[in-house]
Structures are given as structure tokens and as C-alpha cells.
C-alpha positions as CSV (number, residue, x, y, z in Angstrom):
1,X,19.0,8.1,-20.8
2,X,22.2,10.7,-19.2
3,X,19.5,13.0,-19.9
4,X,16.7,11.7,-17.7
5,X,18.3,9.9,-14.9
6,X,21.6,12.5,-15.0
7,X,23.4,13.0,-11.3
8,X,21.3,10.4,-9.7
9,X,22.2,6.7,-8.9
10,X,19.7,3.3,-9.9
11,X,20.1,0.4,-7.6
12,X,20.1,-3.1,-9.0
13,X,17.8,-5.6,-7.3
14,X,20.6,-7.2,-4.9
15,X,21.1,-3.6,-3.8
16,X,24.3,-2.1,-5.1
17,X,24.2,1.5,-6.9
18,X,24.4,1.9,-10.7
19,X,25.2,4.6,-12.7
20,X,22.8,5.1,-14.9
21,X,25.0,6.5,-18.0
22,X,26.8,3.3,-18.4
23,X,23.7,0.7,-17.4
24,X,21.4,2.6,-19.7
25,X,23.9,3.4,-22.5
26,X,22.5,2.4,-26.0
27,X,19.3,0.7,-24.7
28,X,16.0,0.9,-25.1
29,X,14.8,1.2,-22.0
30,X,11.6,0.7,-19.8
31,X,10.3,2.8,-16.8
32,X,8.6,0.3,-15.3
33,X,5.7,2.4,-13.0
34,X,4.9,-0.2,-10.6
35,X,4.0,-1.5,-6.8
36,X,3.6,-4.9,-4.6
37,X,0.3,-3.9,-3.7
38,X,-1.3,-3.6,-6.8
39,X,-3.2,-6.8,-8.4
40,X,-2.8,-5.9,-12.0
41,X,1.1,-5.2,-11.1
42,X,1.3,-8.4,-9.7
43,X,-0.3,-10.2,-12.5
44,X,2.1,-8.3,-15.2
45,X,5.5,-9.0,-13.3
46,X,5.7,-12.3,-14.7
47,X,5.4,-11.2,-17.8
48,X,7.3,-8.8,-17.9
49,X,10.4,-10.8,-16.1
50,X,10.0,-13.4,-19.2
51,X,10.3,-10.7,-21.7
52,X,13.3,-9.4,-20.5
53,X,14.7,-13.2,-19.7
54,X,13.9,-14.3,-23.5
55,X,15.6,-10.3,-24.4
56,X,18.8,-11.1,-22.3
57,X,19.5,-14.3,-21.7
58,X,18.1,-16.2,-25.1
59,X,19.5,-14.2,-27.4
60,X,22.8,-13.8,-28.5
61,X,24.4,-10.7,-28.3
62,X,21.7,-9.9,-25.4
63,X,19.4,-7.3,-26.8
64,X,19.6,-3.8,-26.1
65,X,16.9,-3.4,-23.0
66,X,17.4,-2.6,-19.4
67,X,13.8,-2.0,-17.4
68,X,14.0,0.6,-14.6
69,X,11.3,0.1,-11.9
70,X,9.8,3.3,-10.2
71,X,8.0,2.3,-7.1
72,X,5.0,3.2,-5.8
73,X,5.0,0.9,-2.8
74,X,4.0,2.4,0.6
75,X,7.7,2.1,2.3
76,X,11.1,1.0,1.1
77,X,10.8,-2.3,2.4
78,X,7.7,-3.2,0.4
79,X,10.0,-2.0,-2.8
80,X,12.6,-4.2,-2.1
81,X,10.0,-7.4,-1.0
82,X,8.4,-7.0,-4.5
83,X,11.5,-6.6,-6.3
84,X,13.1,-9.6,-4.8
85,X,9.9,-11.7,-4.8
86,X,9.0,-11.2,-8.3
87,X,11.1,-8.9,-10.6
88,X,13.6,-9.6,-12.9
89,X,17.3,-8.8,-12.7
90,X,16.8,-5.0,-13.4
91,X,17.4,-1.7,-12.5
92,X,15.2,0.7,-9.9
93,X,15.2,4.0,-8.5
94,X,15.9,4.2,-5.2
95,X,12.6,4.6,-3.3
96,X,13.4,7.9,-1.2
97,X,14.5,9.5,-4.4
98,X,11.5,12.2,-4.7
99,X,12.8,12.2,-8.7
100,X,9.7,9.5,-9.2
101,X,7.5,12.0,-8.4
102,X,9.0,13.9,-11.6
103,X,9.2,11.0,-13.8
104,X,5.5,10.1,-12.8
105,X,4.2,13.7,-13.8
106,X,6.6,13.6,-17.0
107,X,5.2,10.5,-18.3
108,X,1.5,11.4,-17.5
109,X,1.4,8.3,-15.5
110,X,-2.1,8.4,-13.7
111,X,-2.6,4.5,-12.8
112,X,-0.3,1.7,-12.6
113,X,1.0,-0.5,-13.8
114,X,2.3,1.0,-16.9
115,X,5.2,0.3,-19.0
116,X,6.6,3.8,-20.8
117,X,9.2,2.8,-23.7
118,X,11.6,5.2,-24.0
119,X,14.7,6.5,-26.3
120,X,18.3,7.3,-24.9
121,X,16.8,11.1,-25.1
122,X,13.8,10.3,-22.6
123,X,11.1,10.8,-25.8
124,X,8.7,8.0,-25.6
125,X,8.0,5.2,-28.0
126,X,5.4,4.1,-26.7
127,X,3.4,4.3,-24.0
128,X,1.6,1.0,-24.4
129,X,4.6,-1.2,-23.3
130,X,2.5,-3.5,-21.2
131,X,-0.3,-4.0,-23.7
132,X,2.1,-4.8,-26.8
133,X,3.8,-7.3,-25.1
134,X,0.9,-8.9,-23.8
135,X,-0.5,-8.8,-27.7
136,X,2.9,-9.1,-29.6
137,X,5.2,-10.8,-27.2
138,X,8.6,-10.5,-28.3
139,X,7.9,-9.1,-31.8
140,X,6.9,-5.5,-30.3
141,X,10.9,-4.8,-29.5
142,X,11.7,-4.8,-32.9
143,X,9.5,-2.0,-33.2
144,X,11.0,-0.5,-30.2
145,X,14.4,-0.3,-31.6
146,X,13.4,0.7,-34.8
147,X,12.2,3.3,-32.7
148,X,15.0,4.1,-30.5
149,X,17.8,5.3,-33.0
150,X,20.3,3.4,-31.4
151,X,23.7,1.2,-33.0
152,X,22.7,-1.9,-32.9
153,X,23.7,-5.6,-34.7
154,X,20.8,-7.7,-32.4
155,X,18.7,-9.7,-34.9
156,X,16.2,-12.8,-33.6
């Protein structure tokens, strides 16, 4: 992930900066293309926030996954509303950062929400994050990490 989020800082949701190299080392990671506004959005939060819950915190070591949320609220204080109203305890880019513009046309992202699943290199797994969780639940991050050529020892 150095490579796609490289010289810039992530902010956790209770607002401090995070580098990215160290947060993101040896994940599988998320970008999370999402807004407050949106219905669907708001429907697939929850789900989303239990998937990474069960990931992190019911399974021992944690698993290897860190979500990063790109915004595409209207002003920074909608971001940090929906963050704190309904995500989980994960990473975002800040919302002035124009980089999301970069990551949107990147990742072909045309509509939201939409889950990319992505190796340390940036090269997507799959698109489909948001549908294979709805339809797998936890099952689809196997798939992920075999996927993601990462080290690893997290078994469930």
C-alpha cells in the first residue's frame, strides 16, 4: 500500500493522522468508496463495520485487513458525521485531499458504494467487495488473502 497512498497521511476516525506505510503494512486492504448521503451506503455500513469487527476483534491474531474510506460527502463535516455515526474503527483519507479524485478514476469507480479489494501493490482483487461479503460473509477474506501475497499465520 507505500505505493498507493505514498507521501500522504490517512486519518483514523477520532481524528489523529496515520501513516499509511505502517497502518497498511501486510494487509489486505479495502478502499471503501463511500458517503453519508447515499441510501445504499447507509445500508452497507453496518455490514461492513461487522465484517471488520468479527476480522479484528473475534479472531485471534486479528486478521490482516484495514478498510480505508474515501469520501464523497458534500463537506468535511458530513465525512466526519458519517464516520463517527456509523463506521467502524478504520482508516480515511482526509476529505480535502484532491488524491480521491485519483483513486476514484484509478479504480473505475462510477457509483458508490463500492468496496475495491486491493494487494500491498494497489492491484485489485476484486472489485466486488461489497457483494461477496454480502453473499459469502466472512468466507470471502480467505479468498482475499489468498489473493494478496502477503506473510500471514491468521487461520479461522
Amino acid at each position: 500500500m507505500v505505493d498507493v497512498f505514498s507521501g500522504r497521511l490517512l486519518v483514523s476516525k477520532d481524528g489523529r493522522s496515520v501513516d499509511p506505510e505502517e497502518a497498511l503494512q501486510n494487509k489486505v486492504v479495502g478502499l471503501y468508496f463511500s458517503a453519508g448521503w447515499c441510501s445504499p451506503c447507509r445500508d452497507f455500513t453496518p455490514v461492513l463495520c461487522d465484517f471488520y469487527t468479527e476480522l479484528l476483534e473475534d479472531t485471534d491474531p486479528p486478521a490482516p485487513f484495514e478498510v480505508v474510506f474515501i469520501s464523497s460527502d458534500h463537506s468535511a463535516e458530513e465525512m466526519v458525521g458519517y464516520m463517527h455515526a456509523m463506521h467502524g474503527d478504520w482508516l480515511a483519507l482526509p476529505f480535502h485531499d484532491p488524491y480521491k479524485h485519483d483513486l476514484k478514476k484509478k479504480y473505475n469507480i462510477t457509483a458508490i458504494p463500492k468496496l475495491v479489494i486491493v494487494k500491498q501493490t494497489g492491484e485489485v482483487i476484486t472489485d466486488k467487495g461489497r457483494k461477496q461479503i454480502r453473499d459469502k460473509g466472512l468466507s470471502c477474506f480467505r479468498n482475499w488473502l489468498a489473493g494478496a501475497d502477503i506473510f500471514q499465520n491468521f487461520s479461522s
